[in-house]
Every structure is written in C-alpha cells, then in structure tokens.
N, CA and C atoms as a LAMMPS dump frame, in Angstrom:
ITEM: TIMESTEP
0
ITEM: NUMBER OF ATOMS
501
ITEM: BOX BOUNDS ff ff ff
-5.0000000000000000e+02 5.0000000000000000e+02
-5.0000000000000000e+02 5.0000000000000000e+02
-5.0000000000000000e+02 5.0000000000000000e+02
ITEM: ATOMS id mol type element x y z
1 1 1 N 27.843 340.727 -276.95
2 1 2 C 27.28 341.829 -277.717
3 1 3 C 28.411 342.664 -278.309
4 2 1 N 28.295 343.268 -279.707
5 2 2 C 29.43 343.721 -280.377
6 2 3 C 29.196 345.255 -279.819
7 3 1 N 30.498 345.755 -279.743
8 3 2 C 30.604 347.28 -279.575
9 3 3 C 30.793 347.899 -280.699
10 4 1 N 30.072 349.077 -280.848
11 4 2 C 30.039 350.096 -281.806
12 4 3 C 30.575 351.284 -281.453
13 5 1 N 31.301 351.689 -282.363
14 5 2 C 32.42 352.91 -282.084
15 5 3 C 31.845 353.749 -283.63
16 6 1 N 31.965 355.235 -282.999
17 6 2 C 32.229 356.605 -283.975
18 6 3 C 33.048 356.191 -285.199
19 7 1 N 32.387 356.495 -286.192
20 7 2 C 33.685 356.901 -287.589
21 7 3 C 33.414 358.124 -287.628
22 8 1 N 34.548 359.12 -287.534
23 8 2 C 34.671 360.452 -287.742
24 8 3 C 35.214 360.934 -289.105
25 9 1 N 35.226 362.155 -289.755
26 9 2 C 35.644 362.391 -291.043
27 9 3 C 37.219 363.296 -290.257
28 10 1 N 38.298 364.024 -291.4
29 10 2 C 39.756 364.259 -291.131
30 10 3 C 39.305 365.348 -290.353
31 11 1 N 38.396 365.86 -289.868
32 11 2 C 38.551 366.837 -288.645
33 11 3 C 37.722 366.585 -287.509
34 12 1 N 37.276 365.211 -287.275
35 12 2 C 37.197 364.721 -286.261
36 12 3 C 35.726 365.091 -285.466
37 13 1 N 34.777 364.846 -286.927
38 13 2 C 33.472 364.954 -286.524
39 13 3 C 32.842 363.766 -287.082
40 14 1 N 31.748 363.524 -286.174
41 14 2 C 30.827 362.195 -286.246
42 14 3 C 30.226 361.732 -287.66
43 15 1 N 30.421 360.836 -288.322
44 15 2 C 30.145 360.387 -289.927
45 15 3 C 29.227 359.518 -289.894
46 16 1 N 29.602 358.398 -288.777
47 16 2 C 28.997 357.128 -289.422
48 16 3 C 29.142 356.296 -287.811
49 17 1 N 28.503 354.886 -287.817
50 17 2 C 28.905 353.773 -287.134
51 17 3 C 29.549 352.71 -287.007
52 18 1 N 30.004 351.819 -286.679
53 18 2 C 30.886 350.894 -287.293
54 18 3 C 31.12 349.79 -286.019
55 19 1 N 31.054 348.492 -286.713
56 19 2 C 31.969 347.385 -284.989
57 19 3 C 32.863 347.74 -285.058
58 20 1 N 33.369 347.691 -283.005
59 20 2 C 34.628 347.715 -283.269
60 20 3 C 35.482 346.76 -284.095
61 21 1 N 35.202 345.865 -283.926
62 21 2 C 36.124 344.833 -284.665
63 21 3 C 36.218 344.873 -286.15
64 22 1 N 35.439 345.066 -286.937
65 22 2 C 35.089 346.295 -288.513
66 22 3 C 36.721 346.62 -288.504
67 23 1 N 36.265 348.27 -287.521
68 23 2 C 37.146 348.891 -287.997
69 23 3 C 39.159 348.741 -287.527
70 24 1 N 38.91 347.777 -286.443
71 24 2 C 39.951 347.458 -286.234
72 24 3 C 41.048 346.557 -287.253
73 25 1 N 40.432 345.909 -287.924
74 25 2 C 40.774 345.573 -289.173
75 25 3 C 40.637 345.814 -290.32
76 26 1 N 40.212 347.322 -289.999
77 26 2 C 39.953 347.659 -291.689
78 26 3 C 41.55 348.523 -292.261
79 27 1 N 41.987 349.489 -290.901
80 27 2 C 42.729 349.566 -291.021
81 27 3 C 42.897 351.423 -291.219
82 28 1 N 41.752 351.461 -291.518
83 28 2 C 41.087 353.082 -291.248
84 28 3 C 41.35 353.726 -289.917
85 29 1 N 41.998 354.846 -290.492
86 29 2 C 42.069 355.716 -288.798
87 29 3 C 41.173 356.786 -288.285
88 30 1 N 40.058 356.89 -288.889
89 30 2 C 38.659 357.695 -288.614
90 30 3 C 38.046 357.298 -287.774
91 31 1 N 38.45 357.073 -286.626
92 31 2 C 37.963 356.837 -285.451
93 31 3 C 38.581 357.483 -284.284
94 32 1 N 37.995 357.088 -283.014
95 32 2 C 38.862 358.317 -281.834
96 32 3 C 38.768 356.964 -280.441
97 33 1 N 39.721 357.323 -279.7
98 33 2 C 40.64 356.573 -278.774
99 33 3 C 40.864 357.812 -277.84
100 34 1 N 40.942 357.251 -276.394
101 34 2 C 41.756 357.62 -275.34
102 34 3 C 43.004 357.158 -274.601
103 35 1 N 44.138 358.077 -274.077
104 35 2 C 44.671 357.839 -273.553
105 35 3 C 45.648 358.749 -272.097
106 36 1 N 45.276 357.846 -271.244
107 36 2 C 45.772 358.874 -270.078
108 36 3 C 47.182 358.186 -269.621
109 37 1 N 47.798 359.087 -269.146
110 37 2 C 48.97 359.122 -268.358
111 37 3 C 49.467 359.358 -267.192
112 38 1 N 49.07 358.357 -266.149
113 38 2 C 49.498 358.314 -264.879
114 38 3 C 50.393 358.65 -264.096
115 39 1 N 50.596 359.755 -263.405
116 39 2 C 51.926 360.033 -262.813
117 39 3 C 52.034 360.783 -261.525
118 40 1 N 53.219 359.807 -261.058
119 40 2 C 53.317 360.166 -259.207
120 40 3 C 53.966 360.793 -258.727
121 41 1 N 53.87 361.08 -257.791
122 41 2 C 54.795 362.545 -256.807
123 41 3 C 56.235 362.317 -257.232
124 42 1 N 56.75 361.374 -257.709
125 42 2 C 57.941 360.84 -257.714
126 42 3 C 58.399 361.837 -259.813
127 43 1 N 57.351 361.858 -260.137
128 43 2 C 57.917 362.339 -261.635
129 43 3 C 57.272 360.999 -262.376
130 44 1 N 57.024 360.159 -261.857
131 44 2 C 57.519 358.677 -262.648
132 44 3 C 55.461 358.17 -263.524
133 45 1 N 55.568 357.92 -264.65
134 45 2 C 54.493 357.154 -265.557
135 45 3 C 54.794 355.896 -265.296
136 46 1 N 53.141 355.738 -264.816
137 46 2 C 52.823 354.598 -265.353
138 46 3 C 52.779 353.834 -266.695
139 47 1 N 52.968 352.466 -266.426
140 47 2 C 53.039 351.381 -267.83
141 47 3 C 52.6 350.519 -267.241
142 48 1 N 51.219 350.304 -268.153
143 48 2 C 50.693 348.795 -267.836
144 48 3 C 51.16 347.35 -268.794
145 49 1 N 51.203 346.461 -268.34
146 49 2 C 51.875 345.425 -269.277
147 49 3 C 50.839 344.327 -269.576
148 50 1 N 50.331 344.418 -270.99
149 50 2 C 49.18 343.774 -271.318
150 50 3 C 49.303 342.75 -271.081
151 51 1 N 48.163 342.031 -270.998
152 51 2 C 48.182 340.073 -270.773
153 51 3 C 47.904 339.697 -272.333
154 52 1 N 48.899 338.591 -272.246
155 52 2 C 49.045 338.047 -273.069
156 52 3 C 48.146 337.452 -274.002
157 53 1 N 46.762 336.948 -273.225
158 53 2 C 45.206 336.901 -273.664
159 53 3 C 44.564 338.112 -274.905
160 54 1 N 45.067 339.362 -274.469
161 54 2 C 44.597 340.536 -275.167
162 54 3 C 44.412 340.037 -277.063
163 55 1 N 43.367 340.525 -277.485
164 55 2 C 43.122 340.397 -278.836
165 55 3 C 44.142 341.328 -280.09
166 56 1 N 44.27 342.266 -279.203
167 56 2 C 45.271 343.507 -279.969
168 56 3 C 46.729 343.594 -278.843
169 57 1 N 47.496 344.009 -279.603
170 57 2 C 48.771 344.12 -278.94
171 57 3 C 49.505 343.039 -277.42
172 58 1 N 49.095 341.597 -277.63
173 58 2 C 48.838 340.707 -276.668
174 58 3 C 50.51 340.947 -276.165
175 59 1 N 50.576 341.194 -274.769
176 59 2 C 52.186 341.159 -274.075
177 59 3 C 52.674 342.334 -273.872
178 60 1 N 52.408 343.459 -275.064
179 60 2 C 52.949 345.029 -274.81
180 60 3 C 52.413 345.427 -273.631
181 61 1 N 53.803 346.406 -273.713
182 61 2 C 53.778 348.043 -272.964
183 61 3 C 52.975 349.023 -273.191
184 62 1 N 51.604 349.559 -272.413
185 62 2 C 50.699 350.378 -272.801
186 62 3 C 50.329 351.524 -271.744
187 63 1 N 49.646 352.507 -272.344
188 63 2 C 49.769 353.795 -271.921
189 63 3 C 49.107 353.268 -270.86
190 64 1 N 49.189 354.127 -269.615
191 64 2 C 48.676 353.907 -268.035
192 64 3 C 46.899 353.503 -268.021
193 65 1 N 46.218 353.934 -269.232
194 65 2 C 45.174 353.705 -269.483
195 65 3 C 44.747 353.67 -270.549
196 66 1 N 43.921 352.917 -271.619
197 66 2 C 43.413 353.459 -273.17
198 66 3 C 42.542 352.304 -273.283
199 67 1 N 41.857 353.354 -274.466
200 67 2 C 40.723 352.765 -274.558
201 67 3 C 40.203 353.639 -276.05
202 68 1 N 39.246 352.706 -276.69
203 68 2 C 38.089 353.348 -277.879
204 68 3 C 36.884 353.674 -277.063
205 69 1 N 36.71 355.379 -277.663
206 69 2 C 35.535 355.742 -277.724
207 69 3 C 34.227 355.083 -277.947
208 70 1 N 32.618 354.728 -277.093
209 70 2 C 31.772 354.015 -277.583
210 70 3 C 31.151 354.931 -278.058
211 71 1 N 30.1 354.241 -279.275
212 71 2 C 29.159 355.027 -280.07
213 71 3 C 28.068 355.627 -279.047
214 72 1 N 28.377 357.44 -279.493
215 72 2 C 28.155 358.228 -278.849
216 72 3 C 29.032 358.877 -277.406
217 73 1 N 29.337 358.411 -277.084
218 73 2 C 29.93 359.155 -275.863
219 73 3 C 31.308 359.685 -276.683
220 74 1 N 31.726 360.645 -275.287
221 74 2 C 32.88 361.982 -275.62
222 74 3 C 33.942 361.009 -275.023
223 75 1 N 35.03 362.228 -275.632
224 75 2 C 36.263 361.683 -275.214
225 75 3 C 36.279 361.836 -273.906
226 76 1 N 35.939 362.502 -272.489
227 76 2 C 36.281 362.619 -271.509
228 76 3 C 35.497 361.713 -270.506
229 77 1 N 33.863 361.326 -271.171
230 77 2 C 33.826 360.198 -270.329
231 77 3 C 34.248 358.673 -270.785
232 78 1 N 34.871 358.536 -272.167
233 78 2 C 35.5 357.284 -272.464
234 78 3 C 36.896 357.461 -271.341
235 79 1 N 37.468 358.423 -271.198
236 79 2 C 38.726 358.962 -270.242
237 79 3 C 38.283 358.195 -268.742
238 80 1 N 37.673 358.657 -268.07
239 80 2 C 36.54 358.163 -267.054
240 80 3 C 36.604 356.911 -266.825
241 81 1 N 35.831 356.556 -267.93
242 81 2 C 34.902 354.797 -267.731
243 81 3 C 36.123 354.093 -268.378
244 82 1 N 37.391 354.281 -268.781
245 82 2 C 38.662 353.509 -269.369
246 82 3 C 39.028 353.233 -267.787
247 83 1 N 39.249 354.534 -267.268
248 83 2 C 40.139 354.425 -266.072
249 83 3 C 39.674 353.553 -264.748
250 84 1 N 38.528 354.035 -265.221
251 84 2 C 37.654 353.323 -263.385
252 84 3 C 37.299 351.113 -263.846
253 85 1 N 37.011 351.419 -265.491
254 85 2 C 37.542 349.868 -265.678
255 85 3 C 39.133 349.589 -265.685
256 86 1 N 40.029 349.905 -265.919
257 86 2 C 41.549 349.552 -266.155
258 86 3 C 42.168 349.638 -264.8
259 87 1 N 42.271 350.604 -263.862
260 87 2 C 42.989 350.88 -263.089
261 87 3 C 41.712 350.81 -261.849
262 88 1 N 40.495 350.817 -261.626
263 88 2 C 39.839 350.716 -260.611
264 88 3 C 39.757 351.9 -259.85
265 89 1 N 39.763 353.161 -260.369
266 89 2 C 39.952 354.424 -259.5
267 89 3 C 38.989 355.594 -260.544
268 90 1 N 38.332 356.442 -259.495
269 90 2 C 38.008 358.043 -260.398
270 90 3 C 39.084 358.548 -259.628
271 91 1 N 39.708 359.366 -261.066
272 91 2 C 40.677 360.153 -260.598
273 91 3 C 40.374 361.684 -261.612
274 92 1 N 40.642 362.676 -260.917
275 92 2 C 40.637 364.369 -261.817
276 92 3 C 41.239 363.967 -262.997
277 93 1 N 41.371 364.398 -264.207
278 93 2 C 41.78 363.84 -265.317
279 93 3 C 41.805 365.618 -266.067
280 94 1 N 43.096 365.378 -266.546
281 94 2 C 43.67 366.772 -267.041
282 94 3 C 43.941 366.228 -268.791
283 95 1 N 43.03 367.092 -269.897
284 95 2 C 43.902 367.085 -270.961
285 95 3 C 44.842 367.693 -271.627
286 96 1 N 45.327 367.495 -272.269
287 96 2 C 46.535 368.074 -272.369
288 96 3 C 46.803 368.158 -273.979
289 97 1 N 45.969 367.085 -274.708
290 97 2 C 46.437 367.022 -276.044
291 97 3 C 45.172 366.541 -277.052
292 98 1 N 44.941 367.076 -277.989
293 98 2 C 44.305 366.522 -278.892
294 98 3 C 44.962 366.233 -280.055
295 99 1 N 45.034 364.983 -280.899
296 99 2 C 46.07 364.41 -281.704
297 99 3 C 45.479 364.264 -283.045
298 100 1 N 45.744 364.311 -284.028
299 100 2 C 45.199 363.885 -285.17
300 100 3 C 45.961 362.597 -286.06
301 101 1 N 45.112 361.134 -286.776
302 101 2 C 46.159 360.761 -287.611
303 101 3 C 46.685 361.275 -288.924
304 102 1 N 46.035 362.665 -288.872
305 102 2 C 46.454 363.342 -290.366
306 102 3 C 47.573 364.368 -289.836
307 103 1 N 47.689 364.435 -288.896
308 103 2 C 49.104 364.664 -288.137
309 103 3 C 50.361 364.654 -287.824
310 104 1 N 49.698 363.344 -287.045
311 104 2 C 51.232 362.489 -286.695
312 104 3 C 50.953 361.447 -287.194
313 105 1 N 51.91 360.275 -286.953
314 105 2 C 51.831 358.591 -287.537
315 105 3 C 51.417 358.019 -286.21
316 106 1 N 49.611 358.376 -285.843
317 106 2 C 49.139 357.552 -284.663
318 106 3 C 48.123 356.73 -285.516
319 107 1 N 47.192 355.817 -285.2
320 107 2 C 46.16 355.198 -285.216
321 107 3 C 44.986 355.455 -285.62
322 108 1 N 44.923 356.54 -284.559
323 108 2 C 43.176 357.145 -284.602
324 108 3 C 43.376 358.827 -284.126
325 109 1 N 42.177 359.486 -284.077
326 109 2 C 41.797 360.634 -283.383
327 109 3 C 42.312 360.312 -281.796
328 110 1 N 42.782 360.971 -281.257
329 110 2 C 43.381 361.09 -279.995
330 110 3 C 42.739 362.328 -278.91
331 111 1 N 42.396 362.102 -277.636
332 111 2 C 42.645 363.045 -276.906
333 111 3 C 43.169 362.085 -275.793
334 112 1 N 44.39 362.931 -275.283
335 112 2 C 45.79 362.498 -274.349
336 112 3 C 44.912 363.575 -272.684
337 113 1 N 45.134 362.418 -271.674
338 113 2 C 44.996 363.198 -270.577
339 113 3 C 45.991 362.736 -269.88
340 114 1 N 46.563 363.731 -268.421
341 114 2 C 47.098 363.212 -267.503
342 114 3 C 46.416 363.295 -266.132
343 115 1 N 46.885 362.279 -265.228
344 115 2 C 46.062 362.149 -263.88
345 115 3 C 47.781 361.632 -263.188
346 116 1 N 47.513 363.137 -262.247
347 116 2 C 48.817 363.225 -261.319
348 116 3 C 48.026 361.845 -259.867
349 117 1 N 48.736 361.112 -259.496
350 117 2 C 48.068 360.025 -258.56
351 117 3 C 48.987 359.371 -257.713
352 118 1 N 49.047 358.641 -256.323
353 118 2 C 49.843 358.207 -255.599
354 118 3 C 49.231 356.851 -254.89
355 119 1 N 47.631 357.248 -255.227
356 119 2 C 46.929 356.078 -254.228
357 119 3 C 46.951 354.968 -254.364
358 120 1 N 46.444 353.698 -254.469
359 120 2 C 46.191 352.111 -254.343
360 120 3 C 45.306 352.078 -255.968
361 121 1 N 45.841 351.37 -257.029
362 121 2 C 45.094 350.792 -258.286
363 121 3 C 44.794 349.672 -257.704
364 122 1 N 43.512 349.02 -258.261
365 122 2 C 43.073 347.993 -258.369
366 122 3 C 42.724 347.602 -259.774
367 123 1 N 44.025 347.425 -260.541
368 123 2 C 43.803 347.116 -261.572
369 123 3 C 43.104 345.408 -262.495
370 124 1 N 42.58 345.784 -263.394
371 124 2 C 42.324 344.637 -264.33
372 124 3 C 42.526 343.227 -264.691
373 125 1 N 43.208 342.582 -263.94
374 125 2 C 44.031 341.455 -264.113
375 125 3 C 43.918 340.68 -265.026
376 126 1 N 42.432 340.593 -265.778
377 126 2 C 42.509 339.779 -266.719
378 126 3 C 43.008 340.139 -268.436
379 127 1 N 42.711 341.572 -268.23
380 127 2 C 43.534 342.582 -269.735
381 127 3 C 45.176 343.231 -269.213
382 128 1 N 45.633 343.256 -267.603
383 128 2 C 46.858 343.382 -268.097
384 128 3 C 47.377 342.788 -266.523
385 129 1 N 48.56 342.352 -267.521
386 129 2 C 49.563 341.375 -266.807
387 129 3 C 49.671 342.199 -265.785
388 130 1 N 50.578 342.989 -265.694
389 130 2 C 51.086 343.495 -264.314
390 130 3 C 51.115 345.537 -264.61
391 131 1 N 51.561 346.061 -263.613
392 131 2 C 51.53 347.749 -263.603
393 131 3 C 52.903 348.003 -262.983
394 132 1 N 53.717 349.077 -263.367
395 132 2 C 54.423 349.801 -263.058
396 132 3 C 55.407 351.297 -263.765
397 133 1 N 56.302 351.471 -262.968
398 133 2 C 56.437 352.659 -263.112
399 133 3 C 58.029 353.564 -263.595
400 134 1 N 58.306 354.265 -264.12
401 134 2 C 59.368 354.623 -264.818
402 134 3 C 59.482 356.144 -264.891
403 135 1 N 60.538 356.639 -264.499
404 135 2 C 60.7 358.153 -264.98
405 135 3 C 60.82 358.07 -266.452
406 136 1 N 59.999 359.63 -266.492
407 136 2 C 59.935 359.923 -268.133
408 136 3 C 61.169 359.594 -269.09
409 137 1 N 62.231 360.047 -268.31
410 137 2 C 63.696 359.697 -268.961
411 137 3 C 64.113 358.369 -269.556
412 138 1 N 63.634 357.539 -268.403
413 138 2 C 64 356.4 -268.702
414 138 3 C 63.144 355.811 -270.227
415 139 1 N 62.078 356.206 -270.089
416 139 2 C 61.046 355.605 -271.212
417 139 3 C 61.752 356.134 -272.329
418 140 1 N 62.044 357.248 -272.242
419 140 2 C 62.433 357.849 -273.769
420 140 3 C 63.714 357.225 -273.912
421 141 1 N 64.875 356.482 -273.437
422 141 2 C 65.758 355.853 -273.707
423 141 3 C 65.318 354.299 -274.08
424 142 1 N 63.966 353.646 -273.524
425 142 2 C 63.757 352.305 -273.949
426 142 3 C 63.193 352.962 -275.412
427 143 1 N 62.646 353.684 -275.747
428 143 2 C 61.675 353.964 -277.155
429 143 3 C 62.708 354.367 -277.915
430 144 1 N 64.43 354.552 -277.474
431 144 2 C 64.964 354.856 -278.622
432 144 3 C 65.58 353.303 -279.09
433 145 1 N 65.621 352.568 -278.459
434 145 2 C 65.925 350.948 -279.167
435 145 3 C 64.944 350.843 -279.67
436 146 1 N 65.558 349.849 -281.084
437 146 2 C 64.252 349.495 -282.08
438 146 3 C 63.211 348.274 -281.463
439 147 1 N 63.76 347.43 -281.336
440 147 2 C 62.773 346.154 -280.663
441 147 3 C 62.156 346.622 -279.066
442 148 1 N 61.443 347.811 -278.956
443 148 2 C 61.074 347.952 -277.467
444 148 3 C 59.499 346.846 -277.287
445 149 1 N 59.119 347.209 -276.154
446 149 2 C 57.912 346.461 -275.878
447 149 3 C 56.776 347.54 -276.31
448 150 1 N 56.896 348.436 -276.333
449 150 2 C 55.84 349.57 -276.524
450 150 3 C 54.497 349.541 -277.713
451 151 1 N 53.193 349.906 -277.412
452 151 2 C 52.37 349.329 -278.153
453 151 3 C 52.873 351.337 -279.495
454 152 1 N 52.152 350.686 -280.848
455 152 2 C 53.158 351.377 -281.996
456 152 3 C 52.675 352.736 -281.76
457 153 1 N 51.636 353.578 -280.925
458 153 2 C 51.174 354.511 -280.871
459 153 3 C 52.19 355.263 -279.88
460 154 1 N 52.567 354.594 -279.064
461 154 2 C 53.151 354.995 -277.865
462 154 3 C 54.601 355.904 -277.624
463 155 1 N 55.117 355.908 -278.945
464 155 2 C 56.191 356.798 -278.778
465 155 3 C 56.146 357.72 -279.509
466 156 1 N 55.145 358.193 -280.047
467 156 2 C 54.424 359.324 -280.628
468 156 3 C 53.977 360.29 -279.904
469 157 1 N 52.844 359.841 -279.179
470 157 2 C 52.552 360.431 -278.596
471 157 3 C 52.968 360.983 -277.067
472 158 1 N 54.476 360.181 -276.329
473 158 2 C 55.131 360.045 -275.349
474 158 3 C 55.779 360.812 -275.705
475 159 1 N 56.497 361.268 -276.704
476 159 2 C 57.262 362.146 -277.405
477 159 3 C 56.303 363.578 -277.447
478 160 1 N 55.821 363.451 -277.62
479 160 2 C 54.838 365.1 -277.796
480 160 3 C 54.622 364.846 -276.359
481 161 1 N 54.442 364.186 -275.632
482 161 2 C 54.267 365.128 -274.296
483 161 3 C 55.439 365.408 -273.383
484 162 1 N 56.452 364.436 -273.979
485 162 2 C 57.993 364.807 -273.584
486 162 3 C 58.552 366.649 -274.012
487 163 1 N 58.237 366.197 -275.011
488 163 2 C 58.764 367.538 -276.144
489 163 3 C 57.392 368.721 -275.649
490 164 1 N 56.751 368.603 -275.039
491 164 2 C 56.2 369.91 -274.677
492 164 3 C 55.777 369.591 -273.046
493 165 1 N 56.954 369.189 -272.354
494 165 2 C 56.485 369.342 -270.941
495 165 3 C 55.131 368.893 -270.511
496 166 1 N 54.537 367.94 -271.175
497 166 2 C 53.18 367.91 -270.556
498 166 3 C 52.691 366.894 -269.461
499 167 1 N 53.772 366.154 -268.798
500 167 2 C 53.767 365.511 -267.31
501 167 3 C 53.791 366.671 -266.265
C-alpha cells in the first residue's frame, strides 16, 4: 500500500496530498520530515548506518532517527512512531528546531528533536546496517571533508545545532 504524505505551501501549512514516492522524485521541497538526535551521558550522537537495501540514500550516515511525516499526522507523533520503529524505544523527545527549505539548503520542512538516552536500542536491522556513536566534535570534523558518508541534509542541520548549542 502506497504512503501518502502532506504537501505544504512556503510557510509550512497543509495544501494538498501526494505519494510518497511522487514527491520524492519530483524533487519539490513542500513537504515536512523528522529528525531526532540521540545523545548519551557521554556528550556523544548517535549515527545510524543505512543498509544498503534502502531505496533513498542506500549505505549513508543518518540522523539517529528520520523519517516523513504521514498524511495527516504532526510532526511530534511522526517523532514518536519514527523512533519506536527505527530504534525500538519511547523515549521524552525535546524540540529544539523548526527548519525551513526556504531557509537553509535542506530537503523539506523540518522539525529537529533531541532525546538525551543511555538504555538498550533495538534497532531496525533491515533499514539500517549497524548504530553508533561519536562526539559532536568529531562529526563536525568528518562533515568538513568533502567525500563524507553523511546523508546531504545532515550537515545543515548538525551545524545549526552545533552553532547554537542544541545537544
């Protein structure tokens, strides 16, 4: 069964319907996405490392969790139902950012959460290869080489939460 996702207009209100797969190739960024950012007593984010199977970005480095908004639901329970499918956990979920692509050079409509965490993932195995973990520092030194693994949204928005403290 095809999934249907929100088309929103440049301030990020509800327009229209659309497959995902539509708009994933259309190439349009009027749509909205989640992404959370995992991080442990240690300072250190999570990075999940997609499987190679994946339809979009097959092999990358991706935010600790993400996901498209389904038609109708909010950004905070796509936040939710991303996490408890991706990582296998409800966890408190803090936002921190709402993003625009008339903004910055992201994708889609954005809202960025973080979830401070230490416990046991039971992550996804069949959408991502493997999970682990990196101080913020370190990431911002792999995102300054050009050939990194990072999916193209990811140092955009890693950067705005670098650049305003938001781990």
């Amino acid at each position: 069964m095809e999934e249907y996702i929100d088309l929103v207009n440049e301030k990020d209100e509800v327009i229209g319907t659309e497959e995902r797969t539509i708009v994933n190739k259309s190439g349009t960024k009027n749509f909205r996405t989640v992404n959370v950012f995992f991080v442990n007593s240690k300072g250190e984010v999570l990075i999940q490392h997609r499987s190679d199977n994946r339809r979009l970005f097959p092999g990358m480095w991706d935010f600790s969790v993400a996901g498209h908004i389904k038609h109708g639901e909010d950004y905070k329970d796509a936040a939710i139902r991303e996490t408890k499918e991706e990582l296998g956990v409800d966890v408190e979920l803090k936002e921190v950012a709402h993003l625009s692509p008339y903004q910055y050079d992201i994708s889609s409509f954005k809202k960025i959460y973080v979830a401070h965490y230490d416990g046991e993932l039971i992550y996804d195995t069949e959408g991502i290869e493997s999970i682990f973990y990196k101080k913020p520092e370190e990431i911002k030194q792999i995102l300054e080489q050009k050939d990194n693994k990072f999916l193209p949204d990811y140092e955009t928005v890693f950067n705005y939460l670098y650049e305003h403290k938001l781990f």
